[in-house]
Structure formats: structure tokens, C-alpha cells
N, C-alpha and C positions, 0 to 999 in steps of 0.2 A: 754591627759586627762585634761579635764579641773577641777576648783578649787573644782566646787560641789563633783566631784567623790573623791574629797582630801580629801572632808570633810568628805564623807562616809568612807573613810579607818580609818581614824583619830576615828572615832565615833565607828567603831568594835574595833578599840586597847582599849578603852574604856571600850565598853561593855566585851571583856575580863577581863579585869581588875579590873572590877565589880563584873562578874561571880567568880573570884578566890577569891575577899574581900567579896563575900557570904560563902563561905565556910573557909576561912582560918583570916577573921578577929575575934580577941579574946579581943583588948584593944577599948578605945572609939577612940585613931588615927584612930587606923586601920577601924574603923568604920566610920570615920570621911570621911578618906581618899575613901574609898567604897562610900558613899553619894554622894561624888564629882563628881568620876567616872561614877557614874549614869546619874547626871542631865549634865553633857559634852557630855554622849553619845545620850540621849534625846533630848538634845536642837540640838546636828546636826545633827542628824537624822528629826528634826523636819523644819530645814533652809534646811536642801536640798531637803523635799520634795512639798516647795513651789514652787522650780524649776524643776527638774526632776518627773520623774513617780513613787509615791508611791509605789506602788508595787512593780517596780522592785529596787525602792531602800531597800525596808525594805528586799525584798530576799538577795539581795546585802549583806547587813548588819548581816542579821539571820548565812549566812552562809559564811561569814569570821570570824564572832563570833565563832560560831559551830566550824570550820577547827581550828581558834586560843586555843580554848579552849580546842582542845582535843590534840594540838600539847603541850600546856603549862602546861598542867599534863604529858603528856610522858618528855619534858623535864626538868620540875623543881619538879615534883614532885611524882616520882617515877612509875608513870601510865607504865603498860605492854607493851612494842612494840610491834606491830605485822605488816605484811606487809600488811593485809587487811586492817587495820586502816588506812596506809597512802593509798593503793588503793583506799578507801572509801571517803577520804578526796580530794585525786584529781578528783573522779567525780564527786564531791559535787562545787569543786572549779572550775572546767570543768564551772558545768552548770552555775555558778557565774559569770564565765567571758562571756558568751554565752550571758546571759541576758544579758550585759552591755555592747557588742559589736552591739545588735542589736536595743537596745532602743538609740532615735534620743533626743538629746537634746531639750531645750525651743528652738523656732528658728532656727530648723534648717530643712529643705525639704528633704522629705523620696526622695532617689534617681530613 
């Protein structure tokens, strides 16, 4: 995996992290600390899709967001388990990885 794909991982721990300081930030840290989290996951999301395929990077993104956000309400924050959720979330993560095994980098020749 090269750096770009780093960068998109790094930029969904983000955007989760965002998603949760929307609804659980109440002081101006915690709203400070949500601002941050924003413009981190924007800004890499915005350098990696100078190099790789926007689309499949923002899918990339949209749904380890998605998968993060609905695992960190079952685990921190009381969300329902259920076994379709995590079924739901591995075929969501399925077609994530799917995308990303078959988009070819800047520079590299389709085989």
C-alpha cells in the first residue's frame, strides 16, 4: 500500500472523529477539537486526490467513514448490536476493498 492509500485511511479516522464531535461536542474544545478534525480529513482527502482516482478515493473514504462510524457508536456509545449491522458493514467494506484493489495507481500500467 503505498503512502496515498495511508493517507486515505488516516483522513476516514478523521472523518469519524468528526462525525462523533458533531453530535457529542457540547464545550468550545470539543468543538475546537471537531474543526480540526475536519479540515485534516479534507485537506487529505484533497492531496490524495491529486494523485489517485477521485472517485474511488472519496468511495474509499465515504465508506470506512460509514463502517467506522457505525462500529464507534456500537462500541463507545451504546448503539444496538446486531449481526446484520456488522454483515452490512463487511459488504460495504468488501466493495471498499474491491475498489482499491482494482484502481491502478498514477504510473502504473494496467496489466
Amino acid at each position: 500500500m503505498n503512502k496515498e492509500w495511508v493517507k486515505v485511511l488516516f483522513a476516514s479516522f478523521f472523518e469519524v472523529s468528526w462525525v462523533i464531535g458533531l453530535k457529542h461536542a457540547d464545550d468550545a474544545w470539543t468543538w475546537i477539537a471537531t474543526a480540526i478534525a475536519i479540515v485534516v480529513s479534507f485537506y487529505l482527502i484533497i492531496m490524495t486526490g491529486k494523485t489517485l482516482p477521485v472517485g474511488t478515493v472519496y468511495a474509499v473514504f465515504v465508506g470506512l467513514g460509514t463502517a467506522g462510524t457505525v462500529l464507534a457508536d456500537i462500541l463507545f456509545f451504546g448503539e444496538d448490536f446486531s449481526m446484520i449491522k456488522i454483515a452490512l458493514i463487511m459488504v460495504l467494506l468488501g466493495g471498499v476493498l474491491g475498489l482499491k484493489l482494482v484502481t491502478k495507481n498514477e504510473g502504473e500500467v494496467e496489466p
